[in-house]
Structure formats: C-alpha cells, structure tokens
C-alpha positions in Angstrom: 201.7 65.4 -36.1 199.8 68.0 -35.5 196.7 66.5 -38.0 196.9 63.3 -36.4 196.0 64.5 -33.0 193.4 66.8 -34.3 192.3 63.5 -35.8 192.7 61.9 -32.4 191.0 64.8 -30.0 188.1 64.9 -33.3 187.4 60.8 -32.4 187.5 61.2 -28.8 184.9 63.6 -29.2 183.3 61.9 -31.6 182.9 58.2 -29.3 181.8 60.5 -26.0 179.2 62.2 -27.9 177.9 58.8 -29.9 178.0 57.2 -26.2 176.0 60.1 -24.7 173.5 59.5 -27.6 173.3 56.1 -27.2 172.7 55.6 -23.3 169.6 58.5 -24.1 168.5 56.2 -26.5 168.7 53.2 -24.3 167.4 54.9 -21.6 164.3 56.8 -23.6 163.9 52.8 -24.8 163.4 51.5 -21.6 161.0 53.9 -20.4 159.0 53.5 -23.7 158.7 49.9 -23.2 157.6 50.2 -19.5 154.5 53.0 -20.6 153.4 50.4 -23.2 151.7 48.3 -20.1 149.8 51.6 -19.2 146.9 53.2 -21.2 146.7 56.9 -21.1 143.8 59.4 -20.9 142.7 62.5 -20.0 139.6 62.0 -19.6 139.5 59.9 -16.2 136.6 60.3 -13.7 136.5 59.2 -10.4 133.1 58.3 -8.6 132.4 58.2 -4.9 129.2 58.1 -2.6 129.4 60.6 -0.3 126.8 60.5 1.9 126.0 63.7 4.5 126.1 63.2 8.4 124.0 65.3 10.4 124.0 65.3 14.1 121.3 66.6 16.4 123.8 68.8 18.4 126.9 70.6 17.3 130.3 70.8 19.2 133.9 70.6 18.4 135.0 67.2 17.2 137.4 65.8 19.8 138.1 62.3 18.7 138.0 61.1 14.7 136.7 57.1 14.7 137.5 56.2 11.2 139.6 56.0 8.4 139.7 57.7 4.9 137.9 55.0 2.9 136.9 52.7 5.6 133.1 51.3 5.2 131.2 51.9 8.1 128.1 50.4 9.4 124.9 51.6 11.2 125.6 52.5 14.9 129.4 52.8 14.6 130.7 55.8 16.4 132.2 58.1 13.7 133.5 61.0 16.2 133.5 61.9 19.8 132.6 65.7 20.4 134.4 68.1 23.2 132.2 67.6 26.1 133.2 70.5 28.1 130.1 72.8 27.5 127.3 70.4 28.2 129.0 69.3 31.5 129.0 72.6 32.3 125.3 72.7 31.5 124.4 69.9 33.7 125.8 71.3 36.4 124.0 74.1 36.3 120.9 72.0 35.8 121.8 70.5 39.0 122.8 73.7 40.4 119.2 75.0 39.6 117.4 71.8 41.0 119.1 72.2 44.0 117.6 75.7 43.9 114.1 75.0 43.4 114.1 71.7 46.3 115.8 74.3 48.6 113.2 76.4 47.8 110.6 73.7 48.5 111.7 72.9 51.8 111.4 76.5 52.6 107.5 76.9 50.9 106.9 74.1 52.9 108.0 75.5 56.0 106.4 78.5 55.6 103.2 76.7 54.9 103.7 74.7 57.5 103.7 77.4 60.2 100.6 79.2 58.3 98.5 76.3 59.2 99.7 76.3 63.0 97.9 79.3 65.3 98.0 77.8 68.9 101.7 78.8 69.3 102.0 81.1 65.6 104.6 83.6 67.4 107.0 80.4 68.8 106.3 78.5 65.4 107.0 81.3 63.3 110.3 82.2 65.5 111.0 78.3 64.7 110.2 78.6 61.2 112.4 81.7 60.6 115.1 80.3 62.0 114.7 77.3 59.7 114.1 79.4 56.7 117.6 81.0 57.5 119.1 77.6 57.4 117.7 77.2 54.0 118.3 80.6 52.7 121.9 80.8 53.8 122.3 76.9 52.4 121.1 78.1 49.4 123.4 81.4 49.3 126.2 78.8 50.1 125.3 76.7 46.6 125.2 79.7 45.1 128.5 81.2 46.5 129.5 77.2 45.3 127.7 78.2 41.9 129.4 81.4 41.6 132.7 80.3 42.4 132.8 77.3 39.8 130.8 79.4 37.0 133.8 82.0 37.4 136.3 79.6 36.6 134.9 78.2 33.8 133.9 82.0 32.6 137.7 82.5 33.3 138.5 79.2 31.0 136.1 80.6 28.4 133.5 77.6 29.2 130.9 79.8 30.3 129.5 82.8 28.8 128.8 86.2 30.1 125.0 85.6 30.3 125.4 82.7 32.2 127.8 85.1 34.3 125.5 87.5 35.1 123.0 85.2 36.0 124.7 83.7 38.8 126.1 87.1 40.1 122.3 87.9 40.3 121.2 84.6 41.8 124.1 85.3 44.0 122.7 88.9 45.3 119.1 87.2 45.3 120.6 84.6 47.6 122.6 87.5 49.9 119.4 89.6 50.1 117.0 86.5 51.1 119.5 85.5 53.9 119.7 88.9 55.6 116.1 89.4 55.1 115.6 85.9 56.6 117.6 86.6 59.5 116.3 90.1 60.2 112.6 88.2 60.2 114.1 85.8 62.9 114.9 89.3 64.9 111.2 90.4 64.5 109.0 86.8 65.0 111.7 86.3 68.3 110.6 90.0 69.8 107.3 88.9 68.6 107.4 85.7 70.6 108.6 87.2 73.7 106.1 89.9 73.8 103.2 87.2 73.1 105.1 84.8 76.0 105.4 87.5 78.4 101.2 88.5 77.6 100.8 85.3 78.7 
C-alpha cells in the first residue's frame, strides 16, 4: 500500500508540475505572438524643432499659455510675466513726474516774482507763501512716496537703492519746506518794513 500511494503523491506531483509548465508555456505563447506585431530596435531617434524664445525684458513667468506639443502661431501669447516690479516702476515714474511739474510750478513762481519790482517785497511775501504750498505738497507726495515705497521694500518689491532714494528725497523735501517757510518769515518782515517806509 505503501508503493501505491508513493505512486499516487509521485503523479500528483507530477500533473501540478506539468500544469505549472504548461500555463508558462501558454502564457510565454501569448506574449510571443502579441511582440510579433512590433519591430524592435535600439537604435531609435527622435527629432524635434525646437526653436529659442527671447523676450526683450526678463521677469518671473506668472501664467504658462500653451501646451507641450501644441503648434503655435505668430502673435500668440506664450506666457504672462509677474508684473509686480514694473508697476512699481511706474509709479515711481509718476511719483518723479509729479516731482518735476511741482517743481515747475514753483520755478515759475519764483520767476514770476523776479520779473515784478513795483511791489517785489508784497510779491515776494506772496510768492513765498506759494512756494510753501508747493514745497510742503511735494513733501506730502513724498511722505505718499515714502510710505508706499516702504511697503513694497517691506514685500521685497522694492530694493534698498530705491529705499534710500526716497528717504533722501524725503529729507530734500523736509528741508525745502522749513526753508520755504522760514523765507515766508523773512520776505513778510521784509514787506512790513518796505510798507511801513512808505
């Protein structure tokens, strides 16, 4: 008895094992017959036109346009740069035209009252206390100036250069404003003393 179940355990063994084989073959069969449709090489090469983009400013990219692969055309917007910095350059373009008409009212003011010598001392008084109009409107943009320049230094929008320049437009600005008003002291003690010659 004991042989024939040797024999048995022996052909148990024996089917599992040839079944085993045989779903590797049918298996390995299959996938042969499916990589007969392909050809094989190792020696593939891929061509592309890439073509360089140059831009006439540089910036961080803020918004991509297109697509991997996608054709594009002549005057399609490929990407949208961070704006931030050159806002913040226009306004201080701004900020500095404002500057230079304040200053141009105040020229003109002065030369104005140059050209006047009937009443100089009451002119001038007038023209003093027009020139501190302008001088403390224009330490007012700058305080403006100062103020919004800060908070973008703060953001890291502004650099320290452009920082220090508006602290020392902001002094500039301060000084001409006292020294304005301290000539409106003078030209009105001078105006009295002409009025009461008179």
């Amino acid at each position: 008895m004991e042989t024939t179940e040797k024999k048995r355990g022996k052909g148990k063994r024996l089917i599992i094992i040839g079944s085993i084989l045989g779903i590797a073959a049918m298996v390995g069969g299959i996938y042969y017959a499916k990589s007969l449709g392909y050809e094989t090489t190792d020696n593939a090469q891929l061509d592309a036109d890439i073509l360089p983009v140059r831009t006439s400013i540089s910036g961080y990219v803020k918004e991509i346009r297109f697509k991997d692969h996608q054709v594009v055309k002549k005057g399609d917007t490929l990407l949208i740069l961070n704006d931030d910095e050159f806002q913040a350059r226009v306004l201080q373009a701004e900020a500095a035209l404002e500057n230079a008409e304040a200053n141009l009212i105040a020229v003109k003011n002065n030369a104005d009252a140059g050209d006047l010598n009937a009443d100089a001392a009451y002119l001038s008084s007038e023209t003093t206390s027009q020139n501190i109009d302008v001088t403390q409107a224009k330490w007012n943009k700058v305080k403006e100036d100062y103020k919004r320049i800060k908070n973008m230094f703060n953001a890291k929008a502004a650099t320290q250069a452009e920082m220090d320049a508006v602290e020392a437009e902001l002094a500039v600005a301060e000084a001409q404003f006292k020294a304005a008003k301290n000539q409106y002291k003078a030209s009105s003690a001078q105006s009295r003393g002409v009025k009461s010659q008179a």
